[in-house]
C-alpha positions in Angstrom: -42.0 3.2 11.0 -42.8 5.9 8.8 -39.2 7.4 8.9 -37.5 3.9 8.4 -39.5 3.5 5.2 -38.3 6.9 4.2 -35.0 6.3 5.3 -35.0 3.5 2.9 -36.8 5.1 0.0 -33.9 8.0 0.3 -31.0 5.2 -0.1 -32.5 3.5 -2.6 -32.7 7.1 -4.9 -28.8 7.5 -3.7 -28.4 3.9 -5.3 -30.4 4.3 -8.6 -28.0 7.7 -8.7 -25.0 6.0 -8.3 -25.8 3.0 -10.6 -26.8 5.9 -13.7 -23.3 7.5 -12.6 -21.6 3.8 -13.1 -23.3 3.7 -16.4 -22.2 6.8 -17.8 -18.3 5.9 -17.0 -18.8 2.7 -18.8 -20.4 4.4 -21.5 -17.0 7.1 -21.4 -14.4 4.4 -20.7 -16.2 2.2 -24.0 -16.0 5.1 -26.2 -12.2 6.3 -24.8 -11.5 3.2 -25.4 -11.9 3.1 -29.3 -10.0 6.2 -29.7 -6.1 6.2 -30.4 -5.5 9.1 -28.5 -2.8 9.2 -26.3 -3.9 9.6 -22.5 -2.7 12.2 -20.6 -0.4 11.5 -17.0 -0.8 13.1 -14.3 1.5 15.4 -13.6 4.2 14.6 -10.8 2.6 16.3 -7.8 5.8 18.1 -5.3 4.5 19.7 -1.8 5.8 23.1 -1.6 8.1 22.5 1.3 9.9 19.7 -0.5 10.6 22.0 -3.7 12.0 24.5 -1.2 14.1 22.3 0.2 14.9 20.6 -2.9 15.9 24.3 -4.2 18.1 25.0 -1.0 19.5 21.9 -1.5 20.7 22.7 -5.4 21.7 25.9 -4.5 24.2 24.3 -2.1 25.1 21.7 -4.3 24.4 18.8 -2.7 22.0 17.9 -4.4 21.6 14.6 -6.7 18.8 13.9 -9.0 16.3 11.5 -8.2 16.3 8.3 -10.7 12.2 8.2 -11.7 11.0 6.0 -14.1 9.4 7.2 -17.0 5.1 6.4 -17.4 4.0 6.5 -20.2 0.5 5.5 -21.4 -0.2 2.5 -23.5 
């Protein structure tokens, strides 16, 4: 019995944790938010393997440029 109670003693800490975390990134996202900063995107992410193929595939000349829509953030 003992070990259930600190089983549950241990989740409830992991919960109290997480809710301070959730806290803080309303806190962030509140005072992001008032800012006119432009946010940064992520940049476009290419596995290696595709950019060498991509390269061979260029070098050959068969290659046509993907149409990708621009992001931008609002």
């Amino acid at each position: 019995m003992n070990e259930f109670i600190k089983k549950l003693n241990e989740i409830e800490e992991k919960l109290n944790h997480v809710s301070n975390q959730m806290q803080e990134l309303r806190e962030a996202v509140r005072e992001s938010s008032f800012q006119d900063e432009e946010l940064s995107v992520r940049e476009f992410y290419e596995h290696p393997w595709y950019k060498y193929k991509r390269e061979e595939l260029i070098a050959s000349g068969n290659y046509q440029q993907p149409e990708r829509e621009e992001t931008t953030a609002a």
